[in-house]
C-alpha positions in Angstrom: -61.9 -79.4 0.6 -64.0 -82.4 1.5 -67.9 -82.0 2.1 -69.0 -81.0 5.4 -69.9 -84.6 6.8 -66.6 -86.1 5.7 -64.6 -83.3 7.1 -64.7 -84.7 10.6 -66.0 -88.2 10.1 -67.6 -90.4 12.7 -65.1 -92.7 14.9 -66.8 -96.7 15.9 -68.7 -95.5 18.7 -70.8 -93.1 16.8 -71.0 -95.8 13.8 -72.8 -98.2 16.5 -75.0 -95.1 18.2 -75.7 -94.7 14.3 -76.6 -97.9 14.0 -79.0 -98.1 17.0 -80.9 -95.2 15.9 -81.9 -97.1 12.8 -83.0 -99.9 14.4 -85.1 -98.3 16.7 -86.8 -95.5 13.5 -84.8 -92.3 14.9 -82.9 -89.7 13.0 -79.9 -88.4 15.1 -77.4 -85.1 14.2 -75.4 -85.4 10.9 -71.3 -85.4 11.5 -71.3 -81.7 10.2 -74.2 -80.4 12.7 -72.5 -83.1 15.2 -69.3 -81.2 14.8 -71.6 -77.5 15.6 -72.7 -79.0 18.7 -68.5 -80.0 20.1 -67.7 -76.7 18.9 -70.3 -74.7 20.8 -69.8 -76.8 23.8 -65.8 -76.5 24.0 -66.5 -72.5 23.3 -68.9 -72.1 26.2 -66.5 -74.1 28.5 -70.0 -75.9 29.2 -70.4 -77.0 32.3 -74.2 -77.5 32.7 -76.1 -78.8 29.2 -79.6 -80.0 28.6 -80.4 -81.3 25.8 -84.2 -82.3 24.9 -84.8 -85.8 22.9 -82.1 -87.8 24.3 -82.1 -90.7 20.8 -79.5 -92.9 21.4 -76.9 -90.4 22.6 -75.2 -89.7 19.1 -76.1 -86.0 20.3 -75.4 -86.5 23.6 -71.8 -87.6 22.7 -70.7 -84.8 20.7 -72.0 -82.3 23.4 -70.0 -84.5 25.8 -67.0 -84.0 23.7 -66.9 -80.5 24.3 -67.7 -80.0 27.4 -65.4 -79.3 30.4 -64.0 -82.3 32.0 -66.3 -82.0 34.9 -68.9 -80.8 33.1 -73.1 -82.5 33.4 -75.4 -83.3 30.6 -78.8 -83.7 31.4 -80.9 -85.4 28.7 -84.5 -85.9 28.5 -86.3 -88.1 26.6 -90.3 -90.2 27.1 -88.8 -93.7 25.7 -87.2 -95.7 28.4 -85.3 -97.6 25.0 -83.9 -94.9 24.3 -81.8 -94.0 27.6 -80.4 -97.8 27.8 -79.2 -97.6 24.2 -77.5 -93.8 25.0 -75.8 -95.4 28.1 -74.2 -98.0 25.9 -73.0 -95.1 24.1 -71.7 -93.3 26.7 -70.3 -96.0 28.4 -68.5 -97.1 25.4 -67.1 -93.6 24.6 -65.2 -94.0 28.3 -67.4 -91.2 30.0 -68.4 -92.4 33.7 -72.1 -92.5 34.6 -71.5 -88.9 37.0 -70.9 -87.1 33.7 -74.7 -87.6 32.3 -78.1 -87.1 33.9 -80.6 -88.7 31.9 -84.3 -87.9 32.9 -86.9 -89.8 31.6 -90.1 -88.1 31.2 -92.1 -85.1 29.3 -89.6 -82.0 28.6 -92.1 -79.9 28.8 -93.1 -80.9 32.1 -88.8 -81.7 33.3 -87.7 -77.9 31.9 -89.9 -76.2 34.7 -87.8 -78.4 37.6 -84.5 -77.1 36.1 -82.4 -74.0 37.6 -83.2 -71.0 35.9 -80.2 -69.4 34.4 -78.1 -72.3 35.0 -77.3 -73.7 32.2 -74.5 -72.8 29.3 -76.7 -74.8 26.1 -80.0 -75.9 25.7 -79.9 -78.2 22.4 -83.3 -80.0 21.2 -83.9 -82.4 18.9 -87.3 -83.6 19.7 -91.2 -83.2 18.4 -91.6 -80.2 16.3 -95.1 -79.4 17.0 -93.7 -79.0 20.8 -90.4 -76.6 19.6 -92.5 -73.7 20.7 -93.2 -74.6 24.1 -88.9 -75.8 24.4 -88.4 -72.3 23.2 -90.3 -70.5 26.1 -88.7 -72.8 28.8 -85.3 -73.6 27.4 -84.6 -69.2 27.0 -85.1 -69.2 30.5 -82.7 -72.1 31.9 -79.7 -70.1 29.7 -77.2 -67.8 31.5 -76.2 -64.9 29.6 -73.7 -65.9 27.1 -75.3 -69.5 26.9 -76.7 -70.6 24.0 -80.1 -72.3 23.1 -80.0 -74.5 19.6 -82.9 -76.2 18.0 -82.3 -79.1 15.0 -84.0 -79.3 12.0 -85.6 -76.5 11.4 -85.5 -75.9 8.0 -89.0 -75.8 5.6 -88.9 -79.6 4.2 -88.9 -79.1 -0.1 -91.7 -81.8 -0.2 -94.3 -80.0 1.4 -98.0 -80.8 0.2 -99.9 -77.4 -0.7 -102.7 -76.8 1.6 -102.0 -78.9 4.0 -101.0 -77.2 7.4 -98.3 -79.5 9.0 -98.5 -78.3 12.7 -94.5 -79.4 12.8 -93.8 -77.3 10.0 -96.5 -74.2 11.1 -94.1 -74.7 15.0 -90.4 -74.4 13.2 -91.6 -71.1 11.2 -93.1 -69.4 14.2 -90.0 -70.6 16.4 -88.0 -68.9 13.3 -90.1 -66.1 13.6 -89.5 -66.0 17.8 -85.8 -66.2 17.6 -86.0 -62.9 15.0 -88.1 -61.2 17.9 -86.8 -61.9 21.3 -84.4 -59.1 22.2 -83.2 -61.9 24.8 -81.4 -63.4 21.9 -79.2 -62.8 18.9 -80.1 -65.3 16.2 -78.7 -67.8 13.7 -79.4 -70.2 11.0 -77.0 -72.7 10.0 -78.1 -74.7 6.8 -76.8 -78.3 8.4 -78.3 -81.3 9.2 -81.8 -79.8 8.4 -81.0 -76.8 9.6 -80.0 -75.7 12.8 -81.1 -72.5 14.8 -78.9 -70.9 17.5 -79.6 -68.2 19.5 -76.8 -66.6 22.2 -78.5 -65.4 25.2 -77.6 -61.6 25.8 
């Protein structure tokens, strides 16, 4: 069996979104946590997806992948940049501009706006020190049944003794907050830096 990245390998048009994100400094989803994100989508029948930290769209495109053919993302994200380069994504992957709804601001301050309840999966990839706050808001936007899934949340192996990373101090307690809330059953997935899950009940 091949590793989990060459399993289901990227096609052109996540090669180029790949490519963008380097340019531009950002990290994006690995194929294998790529590949979590189409299969939780196509499970859930999404209709209705947010996803926080919108990059350019390498995310964005995998949740479209499995989502329902008339199904909405909406992606936030601060850096204008970063929505014109996800476009080009999504344009190039043949999904019409009705299919995403891209938001350009402060999630913190978008997630409030949003339907409670009325979503199917809340995925975010965005600041760390801010997972915390997502948490609180995005628990609230899920139906029950939905899902809420935060990347890279697993304890980096070069961390510098005494020094209190506020990124790293916001993934543990977030840890610690899926454990706790009887809202939601939890899970760790050791890909792509770790990804947390959490089904709403």
């Amino acid at each position: 069996m091949s590793s989990d990245d060459s399993y289901l390998p990227d096609d052109e048009v996540l090669l180029a979104a790949r490519g963008r994100a380097e340019e531009f400094g950002c990290t994006p989803v690995c194929p294998a946590a790529g590949a979590v994100l189409t299969f939780l989508a196509t499970s859930l029948r999404a209709r209705a997806v947010v996803e926080i930290g919108t990059g350019t769209g390498v995310s964005g495109l995998y949740l479209l992948r499995g989502m329902s053919p008339d199904g909405v993302l909406t992606s936030i994200d601060i850096e204008p940049e970063f929505h014109r380069a996800a476009r080009k994504t999504f344009v190039d992957a043949g999904f019409p501009s009705g299919r995403t709804r891209l938001i350009m601001g402060r999630a913190l301050d978008v997630l409030p706006r949003l339907t409670t309840g009325g979503y199917d999966l809340v995925f975010v990839d965005a600041a760390r020190a801010e997972y915390l706050g997502y948490y609180e808001l995005g628990v609230q936007l899920l139906r029950p049944g939905g899902v809420l899934a935060f990347h890279g949340v697993l304890t980096p192996r070069t961390e510098v003794p005494g020094r209190r990373e506020p990124s790293l101090l916001a993934t543990r307690e977030l840890g610690r907050a899926f454990r706790e809330d009887k809202r939601l059953v939890p899970l760790l997935l050791p890909l792509g830096g770790g990804l947390l899950v959490g089904a709403a009940r």
